[in-house]
N, C-alpha and C positions, 0 to 999 in steps of 0.2 A: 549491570545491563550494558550491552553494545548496542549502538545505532551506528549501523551502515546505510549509506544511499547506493541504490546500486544506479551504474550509470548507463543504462538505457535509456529512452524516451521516445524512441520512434517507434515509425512503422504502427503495424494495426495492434487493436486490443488484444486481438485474440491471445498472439505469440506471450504477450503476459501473463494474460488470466489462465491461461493455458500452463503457462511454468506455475503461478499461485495453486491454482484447483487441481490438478491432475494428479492422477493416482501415480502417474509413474517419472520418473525424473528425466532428465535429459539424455540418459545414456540408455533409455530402455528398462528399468530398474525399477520393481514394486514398489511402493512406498509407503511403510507399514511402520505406524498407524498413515492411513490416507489423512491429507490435507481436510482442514473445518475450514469450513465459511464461517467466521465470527460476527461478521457486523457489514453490511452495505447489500448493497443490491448488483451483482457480476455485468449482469445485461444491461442494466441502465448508466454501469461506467463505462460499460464498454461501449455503450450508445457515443457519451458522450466523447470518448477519444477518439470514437474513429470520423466523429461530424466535426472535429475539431481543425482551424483551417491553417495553426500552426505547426511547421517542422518537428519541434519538439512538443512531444501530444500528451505526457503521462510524467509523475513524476514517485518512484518507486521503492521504497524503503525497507527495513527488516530491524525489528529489535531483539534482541539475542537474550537470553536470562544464562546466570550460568548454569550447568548442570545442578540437579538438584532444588534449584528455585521456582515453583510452582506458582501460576498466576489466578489466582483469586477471580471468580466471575466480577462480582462487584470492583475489584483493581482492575480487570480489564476493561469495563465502561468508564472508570476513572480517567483510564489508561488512554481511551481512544480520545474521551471528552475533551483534558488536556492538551495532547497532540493538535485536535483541532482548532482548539483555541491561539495553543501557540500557532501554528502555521498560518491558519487566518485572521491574525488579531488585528482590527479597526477594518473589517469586512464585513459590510452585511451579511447575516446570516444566510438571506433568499438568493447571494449572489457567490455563494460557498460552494462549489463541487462537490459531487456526492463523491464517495472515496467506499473501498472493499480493504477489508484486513483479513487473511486468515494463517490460523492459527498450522505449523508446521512442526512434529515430532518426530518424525524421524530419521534423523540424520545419524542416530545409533550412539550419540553423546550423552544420552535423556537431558537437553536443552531443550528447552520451549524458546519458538522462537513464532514474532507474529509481523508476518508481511504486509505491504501495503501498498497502495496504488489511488492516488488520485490526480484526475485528470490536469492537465494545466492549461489552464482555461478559467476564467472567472463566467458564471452566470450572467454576469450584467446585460445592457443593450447592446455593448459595443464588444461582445464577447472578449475580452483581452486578456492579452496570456499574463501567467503567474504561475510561480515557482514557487513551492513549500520550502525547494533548500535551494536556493538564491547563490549564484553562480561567487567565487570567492570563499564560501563557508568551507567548512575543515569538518572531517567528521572527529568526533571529542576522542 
């Protein structure tokens, strides 16, 4: 498995959720199989990026399987559970961003590969920004 961070973070939700969900890629180009929504709610992150009052709004990821590696429903809740764990560890839960992963097939490699997006912004009072990949980090 690869993890890449991709390095975006501005600007509105849309242009994201937009690259995650949509049927066609950036060049105009079907994308068959179309993108799955796996897990979160698109509208309610994207709520939360674009009320968000810092510069960098989202923080945006991908894990790559290799060809041929098939992801398990039950490993993919594993999958998501972990991830949020590690990214928000010694976080309250109520004060966790809601976050969108979906699942991307076709790039013509048979790779599963499953993106992500959540806001950076903590829930708290004081709304305050936070990074899943914490500026210094290396991708492995």
């Amino acid at each position: 498995m690869l993890v890449k961070h991709l390095r975006n973070g501005r600007g509105p939700s849309l242009e994201i959720l937009n690259y995650l969900l949509s049927i066609y890629d950036a060049k105009g180009q079907l994308r068959v199989p179309a993108p799955k929504l796996v897990h979160g709610n698109p509208h309610l992150v994207g709520a939360y990026i674009d009320a968000s009052p810092h510069q960098l709004k989202y923080t945006s990821m991908v894990l790559s399987f290799a060809p041929g590696d098939k992801v398990q429903k039950h490993e993919l809740i594993e999958l998501i559970e972990e991830t949020e764990n590690l990214a928000f560890a010694g976080i309250p839960e109520e004060w966790r961003p809601p976050g969108v992963w979906v699942r991307h097939t076709h790039t013509g490699s048979e790779r599963e590969e499953y993106h992500f997006v959540y806001p950076r912004r903590l829930m708290d009072p004081k709304e305050r920004s936070y990074n899943i990949y914490p500026p210094g980090e290396h991708d492995p």
